[in-house]
N, C-alpha and C positions, 0 to 999 in steps of 0.2 A: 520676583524670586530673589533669594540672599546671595550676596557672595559667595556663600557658603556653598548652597546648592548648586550657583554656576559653577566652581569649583569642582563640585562632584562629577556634576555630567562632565566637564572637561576632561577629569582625568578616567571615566570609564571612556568616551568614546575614545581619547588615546589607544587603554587597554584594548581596545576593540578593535582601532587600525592597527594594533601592534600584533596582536596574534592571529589576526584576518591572513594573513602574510605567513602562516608560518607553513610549514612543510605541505602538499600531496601526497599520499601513499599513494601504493598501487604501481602497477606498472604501465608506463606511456605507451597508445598505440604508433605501432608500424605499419605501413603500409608495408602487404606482402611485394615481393619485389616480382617484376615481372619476366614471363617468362623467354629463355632463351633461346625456343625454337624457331626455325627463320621460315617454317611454313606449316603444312597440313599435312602434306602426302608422307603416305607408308612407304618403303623403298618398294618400289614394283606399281605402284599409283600411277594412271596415267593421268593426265592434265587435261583439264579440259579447254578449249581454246576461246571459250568465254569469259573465264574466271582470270584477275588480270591482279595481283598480290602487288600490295602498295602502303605504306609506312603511313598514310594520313588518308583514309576513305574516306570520300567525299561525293556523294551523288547532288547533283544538279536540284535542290525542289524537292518536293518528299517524291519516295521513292520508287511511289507505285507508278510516275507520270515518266517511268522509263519505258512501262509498256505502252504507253501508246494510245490507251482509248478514254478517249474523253468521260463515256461514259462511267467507267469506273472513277475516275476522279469527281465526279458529283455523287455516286454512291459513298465514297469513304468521306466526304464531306458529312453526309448526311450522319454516317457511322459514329464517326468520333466525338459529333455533339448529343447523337441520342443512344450508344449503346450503355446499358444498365451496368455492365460490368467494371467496364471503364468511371461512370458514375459511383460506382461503389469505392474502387480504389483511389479516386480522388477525393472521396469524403471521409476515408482511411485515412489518406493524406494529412488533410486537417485538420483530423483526430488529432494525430501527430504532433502536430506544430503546435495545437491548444494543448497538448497535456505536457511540450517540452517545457511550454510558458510558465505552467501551473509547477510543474517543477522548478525553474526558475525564481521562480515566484518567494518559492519555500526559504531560500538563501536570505531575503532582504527583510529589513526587520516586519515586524508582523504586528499593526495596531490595529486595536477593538476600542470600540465605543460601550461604554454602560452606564445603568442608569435605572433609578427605582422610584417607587414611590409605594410608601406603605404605612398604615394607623396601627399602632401598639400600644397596649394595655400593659403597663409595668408594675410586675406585683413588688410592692414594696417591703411585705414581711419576709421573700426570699433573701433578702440583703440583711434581715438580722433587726430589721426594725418597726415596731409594732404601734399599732393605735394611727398611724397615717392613713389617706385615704391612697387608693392607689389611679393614678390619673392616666388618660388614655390622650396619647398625643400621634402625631402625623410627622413621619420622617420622612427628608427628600432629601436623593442622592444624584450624583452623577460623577464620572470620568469617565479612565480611559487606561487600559494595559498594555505596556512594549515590550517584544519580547526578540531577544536576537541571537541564534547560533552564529558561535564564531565560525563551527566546522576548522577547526581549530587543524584536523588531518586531512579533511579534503573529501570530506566524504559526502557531501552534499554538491560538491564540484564534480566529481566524480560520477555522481549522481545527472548531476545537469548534460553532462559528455555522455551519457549514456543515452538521455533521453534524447537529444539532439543527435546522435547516431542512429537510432531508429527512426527520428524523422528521414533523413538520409535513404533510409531501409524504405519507409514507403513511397518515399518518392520515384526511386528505381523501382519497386515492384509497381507503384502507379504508368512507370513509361514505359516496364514489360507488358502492361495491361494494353496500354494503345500500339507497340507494336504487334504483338499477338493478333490485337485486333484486327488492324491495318491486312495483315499475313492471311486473316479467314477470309475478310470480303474478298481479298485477293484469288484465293484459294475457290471462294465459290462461286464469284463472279465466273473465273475458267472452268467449272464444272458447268457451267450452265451454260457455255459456250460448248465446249464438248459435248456434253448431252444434244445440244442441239443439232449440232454436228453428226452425231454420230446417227438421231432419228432422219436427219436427211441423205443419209448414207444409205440408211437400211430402206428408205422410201425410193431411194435412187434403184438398189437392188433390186426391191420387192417390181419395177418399174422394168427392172431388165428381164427377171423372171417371167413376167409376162408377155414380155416379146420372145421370148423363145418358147413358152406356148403358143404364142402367133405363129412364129416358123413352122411349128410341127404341123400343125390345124391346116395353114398351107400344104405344109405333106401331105396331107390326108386326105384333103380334099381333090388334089391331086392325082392320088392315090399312089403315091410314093411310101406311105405308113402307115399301119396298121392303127386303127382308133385308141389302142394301148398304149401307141408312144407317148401322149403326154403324160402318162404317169406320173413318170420322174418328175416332170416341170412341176403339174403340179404339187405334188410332194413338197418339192425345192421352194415355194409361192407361199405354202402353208408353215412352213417350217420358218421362214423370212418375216412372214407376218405378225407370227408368236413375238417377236423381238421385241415390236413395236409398245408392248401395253410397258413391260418392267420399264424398257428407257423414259416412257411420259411421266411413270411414276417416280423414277430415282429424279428427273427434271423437275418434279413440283415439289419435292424434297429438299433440293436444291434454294430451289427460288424461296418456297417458305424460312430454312435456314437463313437464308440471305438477309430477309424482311426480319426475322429475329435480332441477327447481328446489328443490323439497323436501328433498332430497337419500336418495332414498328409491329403489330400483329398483319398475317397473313391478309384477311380482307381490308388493313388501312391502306395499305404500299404494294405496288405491285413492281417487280422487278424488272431492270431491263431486258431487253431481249438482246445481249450480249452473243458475241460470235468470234471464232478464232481468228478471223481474216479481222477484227478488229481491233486486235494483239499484233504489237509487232518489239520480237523479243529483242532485247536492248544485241549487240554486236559484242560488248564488253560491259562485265560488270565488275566494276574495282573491290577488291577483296585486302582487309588493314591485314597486316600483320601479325601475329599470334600478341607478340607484344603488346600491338596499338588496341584490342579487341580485347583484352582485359581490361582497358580504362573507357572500354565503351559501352560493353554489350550489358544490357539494365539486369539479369537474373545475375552476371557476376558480381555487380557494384553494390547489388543488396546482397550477396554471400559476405562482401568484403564489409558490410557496413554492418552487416549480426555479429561480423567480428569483431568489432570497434565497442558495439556496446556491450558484449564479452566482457572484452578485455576493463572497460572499462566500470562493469560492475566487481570487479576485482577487488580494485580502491575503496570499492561502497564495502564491501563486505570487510575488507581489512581494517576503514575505520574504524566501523566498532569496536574493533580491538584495543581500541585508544579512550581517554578522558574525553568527556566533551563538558562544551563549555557555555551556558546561556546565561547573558545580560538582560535583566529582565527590570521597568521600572510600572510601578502604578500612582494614579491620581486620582484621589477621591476630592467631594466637594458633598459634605453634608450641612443638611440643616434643617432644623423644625420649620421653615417656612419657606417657599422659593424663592423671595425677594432677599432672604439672606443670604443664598446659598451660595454667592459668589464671592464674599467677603475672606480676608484672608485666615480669619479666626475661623472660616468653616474647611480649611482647606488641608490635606493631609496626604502624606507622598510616601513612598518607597522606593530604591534603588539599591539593587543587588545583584550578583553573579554566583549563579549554581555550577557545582560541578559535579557532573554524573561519570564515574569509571567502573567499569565491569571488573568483577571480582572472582566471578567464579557463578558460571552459568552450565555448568557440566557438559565442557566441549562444543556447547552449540555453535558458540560463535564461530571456534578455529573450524569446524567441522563447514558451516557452512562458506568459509574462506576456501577452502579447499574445492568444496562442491562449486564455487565458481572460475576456479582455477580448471576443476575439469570439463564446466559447461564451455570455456574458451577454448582448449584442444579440441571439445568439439566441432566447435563452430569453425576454426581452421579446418579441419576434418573437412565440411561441410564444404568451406570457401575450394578447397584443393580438388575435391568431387564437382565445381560442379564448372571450375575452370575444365576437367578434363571433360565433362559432358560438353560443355560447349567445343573443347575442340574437336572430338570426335566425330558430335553434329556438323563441323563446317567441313571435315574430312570426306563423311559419308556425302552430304550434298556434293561437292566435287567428283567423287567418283560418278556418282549419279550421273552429271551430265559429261562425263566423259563416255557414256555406256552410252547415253541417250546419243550421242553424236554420233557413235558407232552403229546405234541401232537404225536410225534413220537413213544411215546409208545402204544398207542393209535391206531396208523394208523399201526405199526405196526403187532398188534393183527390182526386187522379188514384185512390186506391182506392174516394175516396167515388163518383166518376162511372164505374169500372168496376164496383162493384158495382151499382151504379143500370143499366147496361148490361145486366148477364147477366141479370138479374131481369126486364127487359121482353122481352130476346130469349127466356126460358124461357116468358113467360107468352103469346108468338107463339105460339111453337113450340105450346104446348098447346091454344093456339084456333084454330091453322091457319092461323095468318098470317106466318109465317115461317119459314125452310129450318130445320134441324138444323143447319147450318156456321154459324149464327148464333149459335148457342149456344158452342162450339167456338170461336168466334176469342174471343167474350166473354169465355170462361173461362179462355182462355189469357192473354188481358191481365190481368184480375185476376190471376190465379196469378203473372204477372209483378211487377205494382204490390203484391204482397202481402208478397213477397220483400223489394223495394227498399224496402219500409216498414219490416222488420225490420231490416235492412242500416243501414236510413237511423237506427233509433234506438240500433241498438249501437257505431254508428260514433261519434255523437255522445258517449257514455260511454267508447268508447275516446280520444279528443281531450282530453275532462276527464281522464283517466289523466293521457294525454301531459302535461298544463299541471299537473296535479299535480307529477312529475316534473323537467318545466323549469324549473318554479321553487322547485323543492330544496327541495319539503315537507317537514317534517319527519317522519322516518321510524321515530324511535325513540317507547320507552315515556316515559310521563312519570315514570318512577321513571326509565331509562338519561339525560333529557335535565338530572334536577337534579342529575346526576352529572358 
């Protein structure tokens, strides 16, 4: 190459680092600030004495191995490598990161390869000259074209912050996907523990109902009671029995659900046979800060991250507003034969810089500046809705189990003085001091308050789920978190 041409390139790739450098439009993101509420409760909210508010949440191990049952910790094992949805959002992920790349990409200069080869027949009378023969020859070509925006305003930078913000975006909705997850096995795991629970409740009943048919039949035979009295019982027998089909069926409901979550069809996996006695509900669950729970929980960090690339299609859109600038160079290498075609006599260059500036596009461009200014209030919109859904969710959880603690004491009582009930109408009944329907309404209230005692403690470990959940536990392994 000549002096000459060194020269050139020298002083474009100057021009090149020189206006590389020059200004960003647009306007920088902020992080919104966080907020300054120092808890959850409404004034009048009572507290619940599980929920323990703390400037830096920290659970022990992912966070379902607060409750307790081993079994579930090899279920959400199984979950997190094979559920589909979680697969989905991590190949979302990906997505992501390849198309920030490709955007990336667009910035650095951008060289192609070319190259021909082709036989032409050259009419020799077109050029004005007659009686020649006209000869048919073979041309071979080859180079190569470079071409480089300076982005001279930043709008291709801008561009890259955009796209690198929605990677951002799916990675949080990627680690809402595995908490969410984490939260249903959790969730159905204790449905199928209740369920269980509750068919051996009504099997327990159905168990009692029939010993007080036994009493009566004793009466009768006796001849203390008229062959009518068992009526009632059985009524009460039949009526207890009904129970039994819905509960098998909401239980295989259950368990199927479960095997889904897993990502497993109903006949591949079969579920555990989970129980509530194999829950043992954590004593305190630490609960961050309104503050600290904005930089943690995954549905805000991706509100906050639409914002980012918002805000930061702003600058792409303002760009345009501006001159742009591309350094563009080519190299050819022609020749009638290949063996020439390297020679310097076959060689022929080009090096230039275009300048493209909009003139007048009938408002599109400002129009669409605008329409990105108002898709970013949006998206603030968005980000401030969905801070306050989350905090309402960890509000409503709290109350939750402030009731739930209330209730249990409650249902507690109420089984201790139903049982206390049925046991003196039984011991009437047996000394002839009182009807048989005495025993029968007894036994139907407790069989009632025995239920909502079940009800009432499953509930309460469903709620700790829930506030596990809302407050963006952490979900992963402690090997995936020092990663």
């Amino acid at each position: 190459m000549s002096w000459r041409t060194k020269s050139t390139a020298a002083a474009v790739a100057a021009l090149a680092g020189g206006l590389a450098a020059c200004t960003t439009v647009g306007p920088n993101f902020e992080r919104p600030a966080a907020p300054a509420a120092g808890g959850y409760a409404m004034s009048g909210d009572r507290a619940p004495a599980v929920a323990v508010l703390t400037p830096d949440q920290r659970v022990a191990g992912p966070w379902w191995r607060a409750l307790g049952d081993p079994q579930l910790d090899e279920v959400m094992t199984l979950a997190l490598a094979g559920n589909q949805t979680v697969a989905e959002a991590d190949a979302n992920l990906a997505k992501a990161r390849d198309q920030a790349a490709a955007v990336a990409g667009s910035l650095k200069p951008q060289v192609d390869a070319k190259g021909s080869a082709q036989r032409e027949r050259i009419n020799i009378a077109s050029f004005g000259f007659t009686g020649f023969p006209n000869p048919t020859i073979n041309l071979y070509s080859i180079g190569g074209d470079v071409s480089y925006d300076l982005d001279l305003f930043g709008g291709g930078r801008r561009g890259v912050e955009a796209a690198r913000a929605r990677v951002d975006l799916q990675g949080e909705r990627a680690d809402a996907a595995y908490l969410t997850l984490t939260g249903n096995v959790a969730m159905q795991a204790l449905r199928i523990a209740l369920l269980r629970e509750q068919i051996a409740t009504v099997q327990a009943i159905v168990a009692d109902d029939q010993r007080n048919i036994d009493i009566v039949r004793k009466a009768e035979a006796a001849g203390g009671e008229p062959a009518s009295a068992t009526v009632g019982g059985r009524a009460q027998l039949a009526a207890d029995l009904a129970l039994l089909p819905p509960l098998n069926q909401q239980l295989a409901e259950a368990r199927h659900a479960l095997a889904a979550l897993v990502g497993r069809a109903p006949a591949e996996w079969s579920a555990p046979d989970f129980t509530l006695a194999g829950f043992t509900a954590p004593a305190t669950v630490p609960v961050s800060l309104p503050s600290e729970l904005v930089r943690r929980r995954p549905d805000i960090l991706a509100a906050e991250a639409d914002l980012h690339a918002a805000t930061a299609e702003i600058g792409v859109a303002t760009a345009k507003l501006y001159p742009d600038v591309r350094l563009t160079a080519d190299l050819t290498l022609s020749a009638l034969s290949p063996e020439k075609m390297f020679s310097w006599d076959s060689t022929g260059y080009t090096l230039g810089a275009g300048v493209t500036a909009p003139i007048f596009h009938g408002g599109t461009l400002k129009a669409n500046k605008r329409a990105a200014q108002d898709e970013a209030r949006a998206s603030l919109a968005r980000y401030r809705q969905t801070v306050l859904a989350a905090f309402t969710q960890v509000s409503d959880v709290l109350s939750a189990l402030a009731n739930d603690d209330e209730r249990l004491k409650a249902v507690a009582l109420a089984e201790a003085t139903a049982e206390s009930n049925l046991k003196d109408a039984r011991s009437n009944y047996a000394l002839g001091g009182g009807p048989f329907v005495d025993i029968v309404t007894a036994q139907r209230r407790l069989n009632t308050v025995r239920r909502d005692r079940i009800d009432a403690e499953a509930q309460r470990t469903f709620d700790i789920v829930k506030l596990f959940t809302a407050t963006a536990a952490d979900w992963r392994t402690e090997q995936a978190a020092a990663h």
